[in-house]
C-alpha positions in Angstrom: -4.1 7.7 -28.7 -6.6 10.6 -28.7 -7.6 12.5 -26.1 -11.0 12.1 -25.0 -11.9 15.0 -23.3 -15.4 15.9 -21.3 -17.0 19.0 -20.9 -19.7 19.8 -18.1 -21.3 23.2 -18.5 -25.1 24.5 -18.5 -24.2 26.9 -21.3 -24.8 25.2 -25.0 -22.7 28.0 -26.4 -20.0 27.5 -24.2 -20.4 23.3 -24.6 -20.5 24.0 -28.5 -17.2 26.3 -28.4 -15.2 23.8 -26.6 -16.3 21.0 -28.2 -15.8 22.2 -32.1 -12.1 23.5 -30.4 -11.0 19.7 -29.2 -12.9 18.1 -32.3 -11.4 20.2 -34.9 -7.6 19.3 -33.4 -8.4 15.6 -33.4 -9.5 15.0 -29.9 -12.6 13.1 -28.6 -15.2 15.1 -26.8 -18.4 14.5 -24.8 -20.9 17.2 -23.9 -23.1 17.5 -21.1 -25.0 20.1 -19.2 -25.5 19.5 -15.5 -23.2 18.5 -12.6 -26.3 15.3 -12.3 -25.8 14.1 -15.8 -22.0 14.3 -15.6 -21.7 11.7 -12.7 -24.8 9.4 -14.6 -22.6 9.4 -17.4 -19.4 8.2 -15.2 -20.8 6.8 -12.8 -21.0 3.4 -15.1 -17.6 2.7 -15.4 -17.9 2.2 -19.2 -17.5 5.8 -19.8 -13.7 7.6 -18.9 -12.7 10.1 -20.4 -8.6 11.2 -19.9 -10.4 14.9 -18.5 -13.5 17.0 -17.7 -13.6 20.2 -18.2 -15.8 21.7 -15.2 -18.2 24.8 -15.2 -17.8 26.0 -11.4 -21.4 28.1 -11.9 -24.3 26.0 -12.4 -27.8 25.4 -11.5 -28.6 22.4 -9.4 -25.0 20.8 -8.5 -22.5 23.5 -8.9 -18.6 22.3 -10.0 -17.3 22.0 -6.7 -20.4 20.1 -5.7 -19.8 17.9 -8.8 -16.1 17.9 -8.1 -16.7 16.8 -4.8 -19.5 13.9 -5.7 -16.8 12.6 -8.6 -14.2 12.0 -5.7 -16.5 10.0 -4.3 -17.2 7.8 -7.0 -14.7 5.2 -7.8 -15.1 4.9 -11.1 -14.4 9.1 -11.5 -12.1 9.6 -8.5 -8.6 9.6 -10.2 -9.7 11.8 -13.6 -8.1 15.0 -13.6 -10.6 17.9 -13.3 -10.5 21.3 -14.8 -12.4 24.1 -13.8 -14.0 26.8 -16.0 -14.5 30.0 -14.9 -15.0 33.6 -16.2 -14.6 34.8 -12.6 -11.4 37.0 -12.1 -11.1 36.6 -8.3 -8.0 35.5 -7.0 -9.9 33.5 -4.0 -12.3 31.3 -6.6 -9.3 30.0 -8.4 -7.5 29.4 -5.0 -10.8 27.4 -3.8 -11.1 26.0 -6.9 -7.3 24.7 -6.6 -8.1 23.7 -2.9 -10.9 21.6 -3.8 -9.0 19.0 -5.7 -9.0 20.4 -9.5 -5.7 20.3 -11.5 -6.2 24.1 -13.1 -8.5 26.0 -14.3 -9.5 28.3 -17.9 -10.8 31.4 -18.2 -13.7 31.9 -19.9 -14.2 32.8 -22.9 -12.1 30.2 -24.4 -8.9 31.0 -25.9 -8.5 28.0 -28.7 -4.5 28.0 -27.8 -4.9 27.9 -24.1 -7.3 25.6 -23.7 -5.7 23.0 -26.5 -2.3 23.4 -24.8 -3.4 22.7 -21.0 -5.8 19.9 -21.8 -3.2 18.2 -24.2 -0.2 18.6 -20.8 -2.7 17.6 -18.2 -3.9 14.8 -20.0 0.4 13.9 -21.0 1.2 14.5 -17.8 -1.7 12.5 -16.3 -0.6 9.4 -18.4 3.0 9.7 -17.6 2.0 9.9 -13.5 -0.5 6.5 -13.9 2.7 4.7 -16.2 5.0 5.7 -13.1 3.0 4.2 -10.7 2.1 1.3 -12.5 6.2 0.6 -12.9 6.3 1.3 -9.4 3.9 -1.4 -8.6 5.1 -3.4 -11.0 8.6 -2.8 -9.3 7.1 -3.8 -5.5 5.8 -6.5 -7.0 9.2 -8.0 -8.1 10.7 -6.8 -4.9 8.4 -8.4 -2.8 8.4 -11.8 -4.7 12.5 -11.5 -4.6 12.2 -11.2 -0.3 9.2 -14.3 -1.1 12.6 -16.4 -3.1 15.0 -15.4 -0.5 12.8 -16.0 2.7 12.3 -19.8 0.9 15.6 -20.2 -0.1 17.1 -19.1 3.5 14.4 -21.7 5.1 15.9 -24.2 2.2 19.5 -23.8 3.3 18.2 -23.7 7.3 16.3 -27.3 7.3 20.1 -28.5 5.1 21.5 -27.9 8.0 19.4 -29.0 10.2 19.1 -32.0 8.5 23.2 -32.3 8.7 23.0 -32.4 12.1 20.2 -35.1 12.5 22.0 -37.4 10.4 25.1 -37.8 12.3 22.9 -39.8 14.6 20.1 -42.4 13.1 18.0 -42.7 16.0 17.6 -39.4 16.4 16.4 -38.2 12.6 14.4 -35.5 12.2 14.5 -34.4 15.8 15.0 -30.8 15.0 12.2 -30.4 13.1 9.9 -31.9 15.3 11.5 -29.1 18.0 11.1 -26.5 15.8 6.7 -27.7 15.5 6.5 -28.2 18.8 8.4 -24.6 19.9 6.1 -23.1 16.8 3.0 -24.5 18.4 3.7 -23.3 21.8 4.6 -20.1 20.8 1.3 -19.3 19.0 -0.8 -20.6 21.6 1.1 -17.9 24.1 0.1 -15.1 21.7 2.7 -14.8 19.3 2.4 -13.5 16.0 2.7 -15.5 12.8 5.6 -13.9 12.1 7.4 -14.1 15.3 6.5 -18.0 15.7 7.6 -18.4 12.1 11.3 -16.8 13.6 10.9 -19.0 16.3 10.2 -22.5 14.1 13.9 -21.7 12.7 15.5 -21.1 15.5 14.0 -24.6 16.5 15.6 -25.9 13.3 18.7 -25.2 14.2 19.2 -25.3 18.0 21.4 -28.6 17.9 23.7 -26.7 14.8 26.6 -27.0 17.4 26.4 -30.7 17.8 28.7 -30.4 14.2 31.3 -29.7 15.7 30.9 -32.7 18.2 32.9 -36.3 17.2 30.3 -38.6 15.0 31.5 -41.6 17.9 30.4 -39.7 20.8 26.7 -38.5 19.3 26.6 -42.4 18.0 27.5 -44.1 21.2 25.4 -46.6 22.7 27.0 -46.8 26.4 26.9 -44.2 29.0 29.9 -41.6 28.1 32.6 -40.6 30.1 33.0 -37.4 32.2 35.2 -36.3 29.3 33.2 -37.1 26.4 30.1 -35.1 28.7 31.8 -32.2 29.1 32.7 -32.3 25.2 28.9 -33.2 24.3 27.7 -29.7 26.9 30.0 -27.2 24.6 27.3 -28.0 21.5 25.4 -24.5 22.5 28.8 -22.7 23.0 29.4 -23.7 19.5 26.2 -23.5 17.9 25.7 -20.0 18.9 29.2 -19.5 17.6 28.3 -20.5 13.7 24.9 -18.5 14.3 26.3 -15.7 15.2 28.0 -15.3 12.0 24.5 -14.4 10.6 24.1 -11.1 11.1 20.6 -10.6 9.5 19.2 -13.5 12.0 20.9 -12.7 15.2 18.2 -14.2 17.3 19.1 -17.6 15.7 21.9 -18.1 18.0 19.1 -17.6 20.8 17.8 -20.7 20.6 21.3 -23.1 20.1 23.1 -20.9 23.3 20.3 -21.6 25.9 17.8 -24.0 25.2 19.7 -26.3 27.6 19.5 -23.3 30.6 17.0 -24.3 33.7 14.8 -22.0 35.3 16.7 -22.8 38.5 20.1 -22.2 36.9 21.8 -25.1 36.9 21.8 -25.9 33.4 24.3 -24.8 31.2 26.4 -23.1 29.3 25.8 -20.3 31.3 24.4 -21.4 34.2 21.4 -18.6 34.0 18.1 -19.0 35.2 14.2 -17.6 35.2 13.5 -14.4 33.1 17.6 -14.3 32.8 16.7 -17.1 30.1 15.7 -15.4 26.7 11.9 -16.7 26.2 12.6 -18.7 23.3 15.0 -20.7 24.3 12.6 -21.1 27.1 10.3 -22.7 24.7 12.6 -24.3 23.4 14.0 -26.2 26.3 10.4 -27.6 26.7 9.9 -28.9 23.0 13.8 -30.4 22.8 13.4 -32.0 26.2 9.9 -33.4 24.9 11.0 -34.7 21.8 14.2 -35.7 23.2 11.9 -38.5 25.6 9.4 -39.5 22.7 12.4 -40.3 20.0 14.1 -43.7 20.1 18.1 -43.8 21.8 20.2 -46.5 20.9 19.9 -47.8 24.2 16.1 -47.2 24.4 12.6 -47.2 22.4 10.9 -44.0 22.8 9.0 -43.6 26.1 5.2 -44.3 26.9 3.6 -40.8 26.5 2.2 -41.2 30.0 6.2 -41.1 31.0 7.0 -38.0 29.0 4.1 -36.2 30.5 5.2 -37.3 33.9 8.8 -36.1 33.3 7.6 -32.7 32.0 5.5 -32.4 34.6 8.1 -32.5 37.4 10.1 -30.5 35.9 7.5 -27.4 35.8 9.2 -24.4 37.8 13.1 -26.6 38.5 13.9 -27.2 34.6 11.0 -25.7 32.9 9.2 -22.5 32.7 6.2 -23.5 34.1 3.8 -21.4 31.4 5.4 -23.0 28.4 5.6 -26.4 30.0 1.5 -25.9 31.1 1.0 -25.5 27.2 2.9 -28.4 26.5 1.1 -30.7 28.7 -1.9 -29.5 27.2 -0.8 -30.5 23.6 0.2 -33.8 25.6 -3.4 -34.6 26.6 -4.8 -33.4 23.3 -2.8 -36.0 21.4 -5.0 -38.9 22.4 -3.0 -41.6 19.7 0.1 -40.5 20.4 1.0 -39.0 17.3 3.7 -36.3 18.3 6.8 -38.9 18.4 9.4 -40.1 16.4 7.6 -42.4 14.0 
């Protein structure tokens, strides 16, 4: 590919000199004479050449002026610039440098120097744009690998959610209802998508423990025994056991340890109460509890919502965080057909 190569400089001899220089070793050249015409001539996007050669002195715009203007312009911005100068000062070419341009060339030309730092500005200019473009093209696959591994951890999360709800029938699809509910409270507190996104899979899986609980004593239909209760209470103990084996999601264990905690401690594992209970099990406790009253039992249908609300209600400040509960209700009176149930 040939260089195409533009020179900016009020001087016809000098523009004619440069341009028979590039021509003559088979590079493209376009001659102008003013720091104005130079950015008309870019500033249309269908003209870019792969350099410009600068004149720093000239009437009207001077090259810094122009350098400065060209930075500006989108279209011009990223082309490398090269100044011409016959000044021998030290502090030109450091202002010249300072100002943004990629070298400079003494004038008058010398045919060697001038082909040999256009042709490894313009190489190296080429080589800098293909690295970045890998480099994007590289983010890009990174970030669309995290996209594939953020789906496919959500993928195996609702699996085993879904394990869990199917060792009881009645109770199908609880978790994810939890996990909407505890989403929906947590972004009307303030939190941010990302956070309540954490906070709908710790929702998911807040009953994981209840795997390791006998499929006769989640099925039973009759009141259970003071042993089979005790059994049924270690389902956080061993939830957060299993979640804490993650270590990338440690806050997933949150959820499954202490979403059965009350504010006035006497809920359990742990018995811990008020701020001592992490907040999102804190949400959590209100969506489970909710869902847990507007899903069918095998010894019940699911309750009138006026009952649920009732329950929540009295529970705002013993059982509940009062907040998260208030947000809650809210959703409650919102739902005018009853829709958030177990269908």
């Amino acid at each position: 590919m040939n260089e195409w190569i533009m020179v900016v400089d009020d001087d016809i001899v000098n523009l004619r000199a440069a341009s028979r220089i590039l021509m003559e070793n088979g590079m493209r050249a376009s001659c102008v004479k003013s720091g104005e015409e130079a950015l008309r001539f870019l500033s249309d996007g269908a003209h870019r050449p792969d350099l410009v050669l600068l004149d720093i002195h000239m009437p009207g715009m001077d090259g810094f002026m122009t350098l400065s203007a060209m930075q500006n312009l989108p279209e011009a911005a990223d082309i490398p610039v090269v100044f011409l100068t016959a000044d021998e000062d030290s502090e030109t070419e450091s202002q010249a440098l300072e100002a943004g341009a990629t070298d400079f060339i003494k004038k008058p030309f010398v045919p060697r120097v001038l082909l040999t730092r256009v042709r490894r500005i313009v190489e190296l200019n080429r080589l800098q744009n293909h690295l970045e473009e890998q480099v994007r093209e590289q983010t890009r696959a990174v970030v669309e690998k995290q996209k594939q591994l953020a789906r496919l951890s959500m993928q195996v999360v609702e699996t085993l959610a879904g394990t869990v709800d199917a060792k009881d029938p009645y109770t199908n699809g609880h978790s994810r209802r939890v996990a909407e509910y505890a989403r929906e409270i947590s972004i009307r507190w303030g939190y941010s998508g990302e956070k309540s996104e954490r906070i709908f899979m710790m929702g998911l899986l807040h009953d994981i423990g209840k795997i390791g609980i006998p499929d006769d004593i989640i099925k039973k239909d009759s009141a259970l025994t003071d042993e089979e209760y005790a059994l049924t209470k270690q389902h956080p103990v061993l939830g957060a056991k299993i979640l804490g084996n993650i270590p990338d999601f440690p806050e997933l264990a949150v959820g499954a340890r202490w979403h059965h905690e009350r504010m006035d401690g006497k809920g359990y594992p742990d018995g811990i109460a008020g701020d001592q209970i992490p907040e999102e099990a804190r949400i959590i406790a209100v969506a489970d509890s909710y869902d847990a009253m507007a899903s069918r039992r095998s010894y019940r249908d699911v309750l009138p919502q006026a009952e649920v609300r009732a329950e929540l209600a009295k529970g705002r400040g013993t059982q509940f965080d009062p907040a998260f509960v208030d947000i809650m209700l809210c959703m409650i009176d919102e739902d005018k057909d009853y829709r958030m149930r177990q269908k």
